[in-house]
C-alpha atoms as an extended CHARMM CRD file, in Angstrom:
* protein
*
       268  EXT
         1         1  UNK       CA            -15.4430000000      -24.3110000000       31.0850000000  PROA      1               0.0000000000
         2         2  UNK       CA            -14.7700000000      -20.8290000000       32.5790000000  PROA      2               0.0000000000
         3         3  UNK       CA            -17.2980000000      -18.5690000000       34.2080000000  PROA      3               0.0000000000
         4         4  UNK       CA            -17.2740000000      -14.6750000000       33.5230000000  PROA      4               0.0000000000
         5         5  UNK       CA            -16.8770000000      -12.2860000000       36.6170000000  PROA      5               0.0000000000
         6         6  UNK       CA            -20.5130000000      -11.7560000000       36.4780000000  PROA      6               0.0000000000
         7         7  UNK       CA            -22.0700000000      -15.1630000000       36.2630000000  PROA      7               0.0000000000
         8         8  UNK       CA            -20.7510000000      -16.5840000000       40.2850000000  PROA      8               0.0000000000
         9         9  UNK       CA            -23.6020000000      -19.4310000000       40.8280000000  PROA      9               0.0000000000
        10        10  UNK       CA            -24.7670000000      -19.8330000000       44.3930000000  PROA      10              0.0000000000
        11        11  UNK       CA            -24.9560000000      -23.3850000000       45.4520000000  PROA      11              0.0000000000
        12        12  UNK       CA            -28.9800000000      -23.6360000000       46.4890000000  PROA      12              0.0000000000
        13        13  UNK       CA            -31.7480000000      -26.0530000000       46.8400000000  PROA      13              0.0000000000
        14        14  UNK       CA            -35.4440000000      -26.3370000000       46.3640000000  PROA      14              0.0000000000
        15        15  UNK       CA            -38.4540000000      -28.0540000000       47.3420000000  PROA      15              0.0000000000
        16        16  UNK       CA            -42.3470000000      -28.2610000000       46.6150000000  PROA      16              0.0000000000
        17        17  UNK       CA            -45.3920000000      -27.9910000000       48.6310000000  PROA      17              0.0000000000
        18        18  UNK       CA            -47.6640000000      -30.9530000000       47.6310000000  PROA      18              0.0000000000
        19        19  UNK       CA            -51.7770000000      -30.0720000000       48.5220000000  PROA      19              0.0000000000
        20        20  UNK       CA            -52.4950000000      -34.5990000000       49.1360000000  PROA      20              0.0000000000
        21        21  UNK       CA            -55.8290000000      -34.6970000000       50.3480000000  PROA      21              0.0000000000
        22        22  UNK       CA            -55.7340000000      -38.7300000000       50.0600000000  PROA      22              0.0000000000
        23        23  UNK       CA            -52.8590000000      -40.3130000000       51.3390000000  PROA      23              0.0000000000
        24        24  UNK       CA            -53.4930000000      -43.5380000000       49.8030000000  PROA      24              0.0000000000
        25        25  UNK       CA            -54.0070000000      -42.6100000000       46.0360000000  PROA      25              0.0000000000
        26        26  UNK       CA            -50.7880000000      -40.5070000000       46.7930000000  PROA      26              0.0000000000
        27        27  UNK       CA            -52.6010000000      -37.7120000000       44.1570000000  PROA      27              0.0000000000
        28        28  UNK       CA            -51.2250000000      -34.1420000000       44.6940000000  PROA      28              0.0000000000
        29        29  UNK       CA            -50.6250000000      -30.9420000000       43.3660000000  PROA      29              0.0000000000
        30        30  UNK       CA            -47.8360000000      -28.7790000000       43.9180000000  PROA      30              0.0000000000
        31        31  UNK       CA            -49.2750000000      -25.0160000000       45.0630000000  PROA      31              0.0000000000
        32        32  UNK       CA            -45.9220000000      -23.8770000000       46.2700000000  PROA      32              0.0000000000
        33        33  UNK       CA            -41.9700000000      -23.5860000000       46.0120000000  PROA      33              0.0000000000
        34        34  UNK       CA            -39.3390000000      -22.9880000000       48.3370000000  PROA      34              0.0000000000
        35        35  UNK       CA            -36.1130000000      -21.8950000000       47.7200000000  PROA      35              0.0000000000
        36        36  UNK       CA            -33.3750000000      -21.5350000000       50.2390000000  PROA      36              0.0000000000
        37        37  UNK       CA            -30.0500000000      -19.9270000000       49.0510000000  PROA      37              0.0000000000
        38        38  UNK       CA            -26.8410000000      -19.7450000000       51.8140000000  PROA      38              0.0000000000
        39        39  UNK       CA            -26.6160000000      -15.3790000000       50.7230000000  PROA      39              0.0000000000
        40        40  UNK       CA            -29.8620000000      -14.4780000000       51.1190000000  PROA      40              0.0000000000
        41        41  UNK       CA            -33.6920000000      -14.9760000000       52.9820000000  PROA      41              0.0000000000
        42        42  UNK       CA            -35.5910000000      -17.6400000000       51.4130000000  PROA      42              0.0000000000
        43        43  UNK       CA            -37.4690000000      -17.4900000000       47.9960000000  PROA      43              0.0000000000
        44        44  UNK       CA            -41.4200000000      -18.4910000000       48.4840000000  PROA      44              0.0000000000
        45        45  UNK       CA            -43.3000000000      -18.7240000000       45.5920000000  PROA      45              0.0000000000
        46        46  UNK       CA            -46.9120000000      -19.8840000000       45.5770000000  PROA      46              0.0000000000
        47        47  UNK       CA            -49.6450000000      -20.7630000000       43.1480000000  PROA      47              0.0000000000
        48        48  UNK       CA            -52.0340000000      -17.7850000000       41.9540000000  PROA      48              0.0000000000
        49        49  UNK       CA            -54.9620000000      -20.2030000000       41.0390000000  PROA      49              0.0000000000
        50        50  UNK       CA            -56.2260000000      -22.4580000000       43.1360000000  PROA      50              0.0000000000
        51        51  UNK       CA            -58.4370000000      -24.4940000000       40.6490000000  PROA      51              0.0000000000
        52        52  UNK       CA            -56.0200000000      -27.5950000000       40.6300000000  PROA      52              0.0000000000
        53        53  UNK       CA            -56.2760000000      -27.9860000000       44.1350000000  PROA      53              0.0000000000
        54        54  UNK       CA            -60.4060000000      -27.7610000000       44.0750000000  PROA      54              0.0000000000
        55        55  UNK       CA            -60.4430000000      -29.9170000000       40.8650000000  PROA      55              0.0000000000
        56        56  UNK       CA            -58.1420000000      -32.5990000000       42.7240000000  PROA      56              0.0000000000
        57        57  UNK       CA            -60.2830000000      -31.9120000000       46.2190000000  PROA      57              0.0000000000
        58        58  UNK       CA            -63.2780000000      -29.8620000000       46.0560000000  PROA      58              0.0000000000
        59        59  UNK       CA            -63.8140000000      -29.9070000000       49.7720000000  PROA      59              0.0000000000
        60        60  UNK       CA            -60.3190000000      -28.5150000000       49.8510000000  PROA      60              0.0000000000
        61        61  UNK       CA            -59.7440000000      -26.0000000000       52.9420000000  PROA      61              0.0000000000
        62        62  UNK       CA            -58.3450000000      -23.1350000000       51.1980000000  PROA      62              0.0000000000
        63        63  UNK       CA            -58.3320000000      -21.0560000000       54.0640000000  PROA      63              0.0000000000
        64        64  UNK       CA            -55.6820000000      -23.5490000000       55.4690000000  PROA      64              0.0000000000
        65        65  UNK       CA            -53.2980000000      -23.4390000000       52.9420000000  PROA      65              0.0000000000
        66        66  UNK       CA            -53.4990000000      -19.5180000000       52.3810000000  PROA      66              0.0000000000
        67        67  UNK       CA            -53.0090000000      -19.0270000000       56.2610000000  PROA      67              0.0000000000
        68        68  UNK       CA            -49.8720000000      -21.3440000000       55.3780000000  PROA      68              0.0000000000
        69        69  UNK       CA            -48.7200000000      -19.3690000000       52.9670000000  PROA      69              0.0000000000
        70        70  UNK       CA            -48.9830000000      -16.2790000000       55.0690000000  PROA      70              0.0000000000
        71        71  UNK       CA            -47.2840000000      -17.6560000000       58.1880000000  PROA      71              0.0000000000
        72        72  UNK       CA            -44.4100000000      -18.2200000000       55.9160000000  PROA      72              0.0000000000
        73        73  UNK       CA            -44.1970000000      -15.2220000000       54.1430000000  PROA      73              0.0000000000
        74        74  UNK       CA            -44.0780000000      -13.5880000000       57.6200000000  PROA      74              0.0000000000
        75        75  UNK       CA            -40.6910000000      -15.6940000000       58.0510000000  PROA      75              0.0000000000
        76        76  UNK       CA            -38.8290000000      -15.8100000000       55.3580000000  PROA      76              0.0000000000
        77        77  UNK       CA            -35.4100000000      -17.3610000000       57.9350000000  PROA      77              0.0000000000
        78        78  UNK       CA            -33.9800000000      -20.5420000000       56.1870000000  PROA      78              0.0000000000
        79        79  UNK       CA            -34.3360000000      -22.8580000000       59.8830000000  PROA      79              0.0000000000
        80        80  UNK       CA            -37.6330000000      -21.0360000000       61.0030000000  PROA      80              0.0000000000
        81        81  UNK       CA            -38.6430000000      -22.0990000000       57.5080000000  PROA      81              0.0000000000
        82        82  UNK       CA            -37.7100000000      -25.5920000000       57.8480000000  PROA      82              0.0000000000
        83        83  UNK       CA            -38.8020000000      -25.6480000000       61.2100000000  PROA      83              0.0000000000
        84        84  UNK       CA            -42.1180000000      -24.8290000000       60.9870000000  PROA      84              0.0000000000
        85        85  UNK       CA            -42.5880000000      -27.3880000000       57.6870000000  PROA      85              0.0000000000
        86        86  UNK       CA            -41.4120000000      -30.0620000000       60.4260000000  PROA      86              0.0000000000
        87        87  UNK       CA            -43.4710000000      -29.3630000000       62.9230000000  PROA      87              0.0000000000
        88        88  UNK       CA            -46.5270000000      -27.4290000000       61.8790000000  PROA      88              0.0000000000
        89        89  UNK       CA            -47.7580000000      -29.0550000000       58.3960000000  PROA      89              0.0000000000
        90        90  UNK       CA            -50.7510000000      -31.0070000000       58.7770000000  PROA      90              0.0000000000
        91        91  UNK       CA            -50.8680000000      -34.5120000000       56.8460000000  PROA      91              0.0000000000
        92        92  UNK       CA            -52.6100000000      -33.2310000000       53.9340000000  PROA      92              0.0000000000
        93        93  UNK       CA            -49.3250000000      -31.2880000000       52.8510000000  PROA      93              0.0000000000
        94        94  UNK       CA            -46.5840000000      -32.7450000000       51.9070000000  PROA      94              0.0000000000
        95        95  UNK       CA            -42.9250000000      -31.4870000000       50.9370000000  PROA      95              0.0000000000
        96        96  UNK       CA            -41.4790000000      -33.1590000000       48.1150000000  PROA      96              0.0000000000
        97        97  UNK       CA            -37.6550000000      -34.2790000000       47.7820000000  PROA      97              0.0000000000
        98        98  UNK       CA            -35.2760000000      -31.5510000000       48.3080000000  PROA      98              0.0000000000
        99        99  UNK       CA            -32.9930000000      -30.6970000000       45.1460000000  PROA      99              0.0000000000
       100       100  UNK       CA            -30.3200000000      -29.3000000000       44.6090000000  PROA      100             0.0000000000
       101       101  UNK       CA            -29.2430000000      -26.4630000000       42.0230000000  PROA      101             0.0000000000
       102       102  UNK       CA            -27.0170000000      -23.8010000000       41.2250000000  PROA      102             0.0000000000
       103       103  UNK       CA            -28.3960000000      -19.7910000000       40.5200000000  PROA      103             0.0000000000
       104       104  UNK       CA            -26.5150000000      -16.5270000000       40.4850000000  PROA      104             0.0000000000
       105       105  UNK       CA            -29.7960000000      -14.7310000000       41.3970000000  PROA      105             0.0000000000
       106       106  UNK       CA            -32.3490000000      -16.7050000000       43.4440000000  PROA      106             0.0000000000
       107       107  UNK       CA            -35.0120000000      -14.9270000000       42.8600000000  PROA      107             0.0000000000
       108       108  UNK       CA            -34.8060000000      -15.0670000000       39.3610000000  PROA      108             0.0000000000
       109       109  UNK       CA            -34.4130000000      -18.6790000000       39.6770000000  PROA      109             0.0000000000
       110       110  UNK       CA            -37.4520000000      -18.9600000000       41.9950000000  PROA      110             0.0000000000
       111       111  UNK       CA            -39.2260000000      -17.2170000000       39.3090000000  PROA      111             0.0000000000
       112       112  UNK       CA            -38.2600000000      -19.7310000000       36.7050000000  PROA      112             0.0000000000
       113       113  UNK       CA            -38.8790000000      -22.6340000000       38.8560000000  PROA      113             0.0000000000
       114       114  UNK       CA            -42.3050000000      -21.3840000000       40.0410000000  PROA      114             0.0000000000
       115       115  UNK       CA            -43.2640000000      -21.3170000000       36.3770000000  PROA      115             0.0000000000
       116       116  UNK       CA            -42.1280000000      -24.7200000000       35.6510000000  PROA      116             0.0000000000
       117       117  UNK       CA            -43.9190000000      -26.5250000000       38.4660000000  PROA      117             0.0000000000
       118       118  UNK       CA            -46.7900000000      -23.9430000000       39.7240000000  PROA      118             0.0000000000
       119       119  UNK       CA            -48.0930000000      -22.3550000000       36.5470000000  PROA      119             0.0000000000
       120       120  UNK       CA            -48.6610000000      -24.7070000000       33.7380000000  PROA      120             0.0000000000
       121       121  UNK       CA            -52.2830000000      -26.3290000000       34.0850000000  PROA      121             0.0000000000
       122       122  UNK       CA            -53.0790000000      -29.5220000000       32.5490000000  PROA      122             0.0000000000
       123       123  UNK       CA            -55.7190000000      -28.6680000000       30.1260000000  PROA      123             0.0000000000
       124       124  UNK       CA            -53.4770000000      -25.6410000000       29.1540000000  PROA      124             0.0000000000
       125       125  UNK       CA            -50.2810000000      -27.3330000000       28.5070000000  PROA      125             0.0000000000
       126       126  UNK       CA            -52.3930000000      -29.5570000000       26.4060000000  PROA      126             0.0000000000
       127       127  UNK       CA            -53.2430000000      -26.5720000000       24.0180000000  PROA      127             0.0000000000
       128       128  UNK       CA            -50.1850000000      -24.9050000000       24.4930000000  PROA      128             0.0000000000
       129       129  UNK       CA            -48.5390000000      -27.7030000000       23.0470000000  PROA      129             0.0000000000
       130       130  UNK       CA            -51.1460000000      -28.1650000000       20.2100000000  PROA      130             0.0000000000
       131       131  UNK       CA            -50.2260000000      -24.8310000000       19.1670000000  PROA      131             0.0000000000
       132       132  UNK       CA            -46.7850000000      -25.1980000000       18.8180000000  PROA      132             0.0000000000
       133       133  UNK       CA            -46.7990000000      -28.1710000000       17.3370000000  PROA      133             0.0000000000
       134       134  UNK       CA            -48.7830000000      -26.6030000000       14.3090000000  PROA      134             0.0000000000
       135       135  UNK       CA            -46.1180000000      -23.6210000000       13.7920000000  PROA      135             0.0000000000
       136       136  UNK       CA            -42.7110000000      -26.7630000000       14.4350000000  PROA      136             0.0000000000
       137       137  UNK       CA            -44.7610000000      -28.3370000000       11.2780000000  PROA      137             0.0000000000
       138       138  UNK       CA            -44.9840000000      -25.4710000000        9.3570000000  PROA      138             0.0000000000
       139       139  UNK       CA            -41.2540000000      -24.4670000000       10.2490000000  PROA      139             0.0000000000
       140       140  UNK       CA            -40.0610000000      -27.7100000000        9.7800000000  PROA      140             0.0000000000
       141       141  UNK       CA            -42.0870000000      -28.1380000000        6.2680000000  PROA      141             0.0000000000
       142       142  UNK       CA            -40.5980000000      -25.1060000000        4.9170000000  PROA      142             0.0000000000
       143       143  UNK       CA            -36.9290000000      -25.6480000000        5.8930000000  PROA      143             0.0000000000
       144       144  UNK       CA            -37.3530000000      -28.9210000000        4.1720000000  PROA      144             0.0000000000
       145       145  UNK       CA            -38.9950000000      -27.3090000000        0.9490000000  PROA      145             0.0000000000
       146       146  UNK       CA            -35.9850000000      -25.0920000000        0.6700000000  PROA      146             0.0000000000
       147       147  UNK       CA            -33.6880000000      -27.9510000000        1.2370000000  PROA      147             0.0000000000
       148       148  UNK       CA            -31.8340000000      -26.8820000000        4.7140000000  PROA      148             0.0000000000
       149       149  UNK       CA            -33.5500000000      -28.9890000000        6.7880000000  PROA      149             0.0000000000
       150       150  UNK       CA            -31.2350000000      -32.0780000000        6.1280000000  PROA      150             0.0000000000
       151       151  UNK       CA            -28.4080000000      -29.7280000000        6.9360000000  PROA      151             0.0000000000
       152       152  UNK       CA            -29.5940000000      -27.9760000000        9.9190000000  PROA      152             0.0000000000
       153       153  UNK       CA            -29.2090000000      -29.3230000000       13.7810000000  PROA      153             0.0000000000
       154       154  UNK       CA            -32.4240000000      -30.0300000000       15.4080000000  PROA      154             0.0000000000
       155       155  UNK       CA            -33.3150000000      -30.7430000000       18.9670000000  PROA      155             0.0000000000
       156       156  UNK       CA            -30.0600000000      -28.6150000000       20.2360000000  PROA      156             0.0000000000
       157       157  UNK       CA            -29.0530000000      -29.4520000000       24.0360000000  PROA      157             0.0000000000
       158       158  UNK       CA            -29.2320000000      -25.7710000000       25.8630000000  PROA      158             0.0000000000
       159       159  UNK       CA            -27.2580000000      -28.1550000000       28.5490000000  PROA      159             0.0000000000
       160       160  UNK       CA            -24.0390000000      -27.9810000000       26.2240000000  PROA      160             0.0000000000
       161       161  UNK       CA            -23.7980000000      -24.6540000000       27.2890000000  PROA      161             0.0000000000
       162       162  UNK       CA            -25.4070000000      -23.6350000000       29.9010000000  PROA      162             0.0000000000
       163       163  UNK       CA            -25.5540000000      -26.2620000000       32.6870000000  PROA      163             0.0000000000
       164       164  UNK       CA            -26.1590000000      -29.9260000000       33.4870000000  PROA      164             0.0000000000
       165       165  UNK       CA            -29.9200000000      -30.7440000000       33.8110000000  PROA      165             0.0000000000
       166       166  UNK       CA            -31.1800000000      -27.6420000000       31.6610000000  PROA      166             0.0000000000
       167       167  UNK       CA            -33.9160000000      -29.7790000000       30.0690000000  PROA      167             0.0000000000
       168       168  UNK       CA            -34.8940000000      -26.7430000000       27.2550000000  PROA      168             0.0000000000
       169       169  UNK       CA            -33.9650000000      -28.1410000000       23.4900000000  PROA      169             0.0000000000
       170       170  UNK       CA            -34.1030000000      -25.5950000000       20.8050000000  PROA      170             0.0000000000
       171       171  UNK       CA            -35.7770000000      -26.8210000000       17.4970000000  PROA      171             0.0000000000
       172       172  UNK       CA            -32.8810000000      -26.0410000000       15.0850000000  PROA      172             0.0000000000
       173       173  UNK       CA            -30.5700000000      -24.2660000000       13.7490000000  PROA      173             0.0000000000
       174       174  UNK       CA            -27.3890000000      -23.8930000000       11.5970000000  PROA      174             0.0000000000
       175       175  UNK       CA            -23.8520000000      -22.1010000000       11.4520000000  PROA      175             0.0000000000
       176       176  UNK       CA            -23.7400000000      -19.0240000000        9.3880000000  PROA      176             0.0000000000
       177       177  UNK       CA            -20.2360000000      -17.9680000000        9.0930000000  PROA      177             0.0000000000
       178       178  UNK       CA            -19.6210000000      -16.3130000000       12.9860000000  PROA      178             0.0000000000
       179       179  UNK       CA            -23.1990000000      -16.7370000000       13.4130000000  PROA      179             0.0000000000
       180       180  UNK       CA            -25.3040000000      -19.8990000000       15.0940000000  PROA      180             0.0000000000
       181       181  UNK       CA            -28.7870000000      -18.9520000000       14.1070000000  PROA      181             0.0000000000
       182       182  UNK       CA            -31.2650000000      -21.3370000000       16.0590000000  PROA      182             0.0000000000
       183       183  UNK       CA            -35.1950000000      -21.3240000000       15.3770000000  PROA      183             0.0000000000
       184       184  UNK       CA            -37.6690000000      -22.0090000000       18.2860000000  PROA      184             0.0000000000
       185       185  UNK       CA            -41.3290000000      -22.6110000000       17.9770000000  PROA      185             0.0000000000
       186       186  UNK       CA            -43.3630000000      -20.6750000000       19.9040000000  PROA      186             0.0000000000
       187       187  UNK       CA            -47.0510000000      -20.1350000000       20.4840000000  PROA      187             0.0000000000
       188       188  UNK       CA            -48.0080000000      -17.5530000000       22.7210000000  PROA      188             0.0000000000
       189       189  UNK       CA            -51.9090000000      -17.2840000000       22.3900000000  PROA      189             0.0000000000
       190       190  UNK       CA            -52.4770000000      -19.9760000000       25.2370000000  PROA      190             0.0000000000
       191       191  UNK       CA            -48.9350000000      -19.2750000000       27.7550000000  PROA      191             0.0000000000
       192       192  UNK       CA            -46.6620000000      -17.2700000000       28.1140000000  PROA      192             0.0000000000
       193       193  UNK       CA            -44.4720000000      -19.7620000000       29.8130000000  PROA      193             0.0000000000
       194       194  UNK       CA            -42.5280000000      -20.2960000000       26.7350000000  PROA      194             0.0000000000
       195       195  UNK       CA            -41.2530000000      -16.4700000000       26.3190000000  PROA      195             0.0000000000
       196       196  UNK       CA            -40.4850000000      -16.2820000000       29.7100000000  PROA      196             0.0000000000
       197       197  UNK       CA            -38.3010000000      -19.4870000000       29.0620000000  PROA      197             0.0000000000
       198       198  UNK       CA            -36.7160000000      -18.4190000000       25.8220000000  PROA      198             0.0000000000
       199       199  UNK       CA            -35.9480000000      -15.4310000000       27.8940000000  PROA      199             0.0000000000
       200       200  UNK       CA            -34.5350000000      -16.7800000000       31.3230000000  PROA      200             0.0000000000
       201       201  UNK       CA            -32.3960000000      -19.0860000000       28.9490000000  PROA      201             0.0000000000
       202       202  UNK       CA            -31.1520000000      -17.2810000000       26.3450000000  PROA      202             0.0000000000
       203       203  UNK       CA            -28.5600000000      -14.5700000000       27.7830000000  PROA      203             0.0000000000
       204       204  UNK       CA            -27.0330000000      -18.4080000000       29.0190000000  PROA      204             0.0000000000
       205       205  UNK       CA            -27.5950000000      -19.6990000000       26.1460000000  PROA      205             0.0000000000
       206       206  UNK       CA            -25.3180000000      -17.1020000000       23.6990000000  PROA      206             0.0000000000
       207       207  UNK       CA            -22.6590000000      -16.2760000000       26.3420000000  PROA      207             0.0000000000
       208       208  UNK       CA            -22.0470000000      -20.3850000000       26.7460000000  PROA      208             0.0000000000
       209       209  UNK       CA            -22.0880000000      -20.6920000000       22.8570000000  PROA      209             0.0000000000
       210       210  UNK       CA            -19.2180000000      -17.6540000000       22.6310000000  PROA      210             0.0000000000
       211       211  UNK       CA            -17.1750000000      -19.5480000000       25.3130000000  PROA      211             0.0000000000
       212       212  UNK       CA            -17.2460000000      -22.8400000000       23.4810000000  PROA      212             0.0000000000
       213       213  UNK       CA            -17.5910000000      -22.0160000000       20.0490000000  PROA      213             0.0000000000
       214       214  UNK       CA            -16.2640000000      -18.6140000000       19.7790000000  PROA      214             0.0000000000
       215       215  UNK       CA            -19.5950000000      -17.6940000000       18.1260000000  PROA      215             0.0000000000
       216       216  UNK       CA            -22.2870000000      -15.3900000000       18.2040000000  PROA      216             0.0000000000
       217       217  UNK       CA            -25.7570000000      -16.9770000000       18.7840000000  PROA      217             0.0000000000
       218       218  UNK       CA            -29.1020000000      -15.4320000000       17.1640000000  PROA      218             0.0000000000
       219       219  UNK       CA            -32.6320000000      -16.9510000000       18.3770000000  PROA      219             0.0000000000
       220       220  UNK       CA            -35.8690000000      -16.3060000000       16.3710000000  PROA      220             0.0000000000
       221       221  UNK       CA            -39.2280000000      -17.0450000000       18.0150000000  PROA      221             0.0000000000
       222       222  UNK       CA            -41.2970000000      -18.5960000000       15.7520000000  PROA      222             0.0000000000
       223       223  UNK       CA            -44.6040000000      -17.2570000000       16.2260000000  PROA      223             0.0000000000
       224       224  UNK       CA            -48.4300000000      -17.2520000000       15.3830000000  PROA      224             0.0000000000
       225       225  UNK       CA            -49.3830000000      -14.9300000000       12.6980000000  PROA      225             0.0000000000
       226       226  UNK       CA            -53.2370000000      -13.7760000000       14.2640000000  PROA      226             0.0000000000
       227       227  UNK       CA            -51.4350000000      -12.0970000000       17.6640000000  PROA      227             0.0000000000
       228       228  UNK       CA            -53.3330000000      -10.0270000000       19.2040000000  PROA      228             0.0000000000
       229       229  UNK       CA            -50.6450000000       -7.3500000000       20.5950000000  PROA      229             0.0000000000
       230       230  UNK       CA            -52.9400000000       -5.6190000000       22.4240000000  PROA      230             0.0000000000
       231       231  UNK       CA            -53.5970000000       -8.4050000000       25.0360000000  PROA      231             0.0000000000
       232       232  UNK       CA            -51.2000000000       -7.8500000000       27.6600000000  PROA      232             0.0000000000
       233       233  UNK       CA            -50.3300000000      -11.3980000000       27.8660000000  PROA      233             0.0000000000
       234       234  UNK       CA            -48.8700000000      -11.2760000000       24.7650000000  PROA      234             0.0000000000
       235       235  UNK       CA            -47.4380000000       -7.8450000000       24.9000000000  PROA      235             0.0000000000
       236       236  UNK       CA            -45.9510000000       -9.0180000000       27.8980000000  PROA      236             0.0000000000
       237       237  UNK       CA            -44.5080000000      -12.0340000000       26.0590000000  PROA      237             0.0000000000
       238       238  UNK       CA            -43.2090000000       -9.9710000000       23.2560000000  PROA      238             0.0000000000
       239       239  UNK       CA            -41.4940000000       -7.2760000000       24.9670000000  PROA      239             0.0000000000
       240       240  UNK       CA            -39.5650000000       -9.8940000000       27.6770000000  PROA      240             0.0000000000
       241       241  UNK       CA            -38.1380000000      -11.5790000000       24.3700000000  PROA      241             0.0000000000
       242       242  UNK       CA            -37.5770000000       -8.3390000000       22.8030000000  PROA      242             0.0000000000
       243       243  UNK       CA            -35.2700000000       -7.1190000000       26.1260000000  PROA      243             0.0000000000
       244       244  UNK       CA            -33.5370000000      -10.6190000000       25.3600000000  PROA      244             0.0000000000
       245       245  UNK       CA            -32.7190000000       -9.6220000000       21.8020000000  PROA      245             0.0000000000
       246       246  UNK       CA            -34.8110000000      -12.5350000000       20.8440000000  PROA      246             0.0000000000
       247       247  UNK       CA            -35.9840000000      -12.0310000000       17.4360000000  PROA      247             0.0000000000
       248       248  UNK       CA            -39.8050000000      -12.5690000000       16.4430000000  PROA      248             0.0000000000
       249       249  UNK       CA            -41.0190000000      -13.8820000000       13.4940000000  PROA      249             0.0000000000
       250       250  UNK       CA            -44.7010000000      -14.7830000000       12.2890000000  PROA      250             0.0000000000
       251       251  UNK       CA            -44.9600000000      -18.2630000000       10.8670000000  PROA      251             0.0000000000
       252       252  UNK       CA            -45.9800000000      -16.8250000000        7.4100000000  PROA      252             0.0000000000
       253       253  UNK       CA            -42.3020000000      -15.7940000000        7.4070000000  PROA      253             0.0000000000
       254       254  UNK       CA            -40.5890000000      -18.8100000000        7.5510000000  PROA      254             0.0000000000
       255       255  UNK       CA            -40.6320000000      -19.3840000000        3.6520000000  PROA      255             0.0000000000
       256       256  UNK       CA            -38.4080000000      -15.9150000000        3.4090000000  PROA      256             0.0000000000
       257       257  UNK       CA            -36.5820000000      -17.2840000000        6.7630000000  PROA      257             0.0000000000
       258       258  UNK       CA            -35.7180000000      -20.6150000000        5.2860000000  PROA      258             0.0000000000
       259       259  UNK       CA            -34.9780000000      -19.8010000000        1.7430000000  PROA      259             0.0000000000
       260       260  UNK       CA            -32.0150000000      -17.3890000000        3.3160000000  PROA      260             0.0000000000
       261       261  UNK       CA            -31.1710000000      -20.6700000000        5.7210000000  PROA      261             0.0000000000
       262       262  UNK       CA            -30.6400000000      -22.9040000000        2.3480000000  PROA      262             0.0000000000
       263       263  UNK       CA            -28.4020000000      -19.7050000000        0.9290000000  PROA      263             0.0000000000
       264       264  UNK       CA            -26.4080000000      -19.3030000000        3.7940000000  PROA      264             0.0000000000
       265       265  UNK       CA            -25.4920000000      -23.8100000000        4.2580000000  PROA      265             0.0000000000
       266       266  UNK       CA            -24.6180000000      -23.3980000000        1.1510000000  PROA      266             0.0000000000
       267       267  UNK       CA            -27.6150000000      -25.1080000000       -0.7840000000  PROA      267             0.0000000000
       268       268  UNK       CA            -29.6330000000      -22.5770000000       -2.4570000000  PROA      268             0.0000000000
């Protein structure tokens, strides 16, 4: 597959910082990310909350790992980096396997990562997922009520075209003449973390569907109906899918939504 002008990955790797106050359950959470890139200083990323780290050790010495954080910050050098992790990291951090992974702009790809592995809570993801699970079931129900379910694809593999180990899957979605119109659910009253993923993945996303199936891609967001858009969580979330040319759609829309999906397979 052919890569445009504009989209030159740089070959870089990752790795976590683990907080492991007991060395024998092996128990951790990860508070920070490092990512090294041959072009440019090193991405640091670190967690904004420290409540995981007090739930998993109350006695926790914050003042420790915020001192760590600072010392690196100061030296943001790929071997000073690596160097001080070797020598200077007490036994109660830990760095976890060292990956590897290809970005054409690290700190975008820091940014991504750092949501992945630093920002989604337990208790949160919990809800998060709760959520969307209500508006997939009400998506899903009404696709099959107009009939288009049966002919849509579901679960789609952003891997197909973007890269190997992209573990996003849109919900589904169909071919519309030069169109692929895909359908993701998307609750954004508890995280933002799925915008910001819809987002990060999409401009991939379309340009890898053009290259392999000489086809325009459209992605609706699937959305609660009660937003509150004044909350600047979810104004935030809005207007990063917006810059995207994500389309938005409440969930009392998807009747209208799959009614034209059943018209346009050829079923209604």
């Amino acid at each position: 597959m052919e890569r445009s002008d504009t989209m030159k990955d740089l070959q870089c790797s990752f790795f976590l910082l683990r907080y492991v106050p007991d060395a024998v359950k092996n128990e951790f959470v990860n508070f920070g990310l490092v990512l090294l890139s041959p072009a440019a200083p090193a991405e640091l990323r670190f967690s904004k909350d420290w409540s995981r780290v007090r739930g998993l050790d109350p006695q926790a010495d914050l003042e420790l790992l915020e001192a760590l954080e600072n010392e690196l910050r100061d030296n943001r050098d790929r071997e000073a980096i690596l160097k001080k992790i070797e020598d200077s990291f007490s036994n109660a951090v830990q760095v976890s396997e060292i990956k590897a992974i290809l970005a054409d702009s690290p700190a975008q790809e820091a940014d991504f990562l750092a949501g992945l592995y630093l920002d989604s809570r337990r208790r949160r993801s919990i809800r998060e997922a709760s959520a969307r699970q209500t508006i997939f079931r009400r998506m899903r129900s009404e696709f099959e009520r107009a009939g288009a379910w049966q002919a849509m694809n579901q679960n789609i593999a952003v891997a197909k075209y973007t890269r190997t180990g992209d573990p996003l899957k849109i919900d589904c979605g169909y071919q519309a003449t030069s169109t692929i119109k895909m359908f993701h659910a998307t609750s954004l009253k508890n995280d933002v973390n799925t915008a910001k993923v819809l987002a990060f993945t999409f401009p991939r996303l379309a340009e890898g569907i053009r290259r392999a199936e000489g086809r325009q891609a459209e992605l609706t967001a699937v959305v609660e109906d009660d937003l509150n858009r004044t909350d600047q969580s979810i104004g935030f979330a809005l207007e990063i899918l917006q810059q995207q040319a994500i389309q938005i759609a409440p969930v009392s829309q998807i009747g209208e939504i799959a009614a034209t999906a059943a018209r346009e397979v050829g079923l209604g």
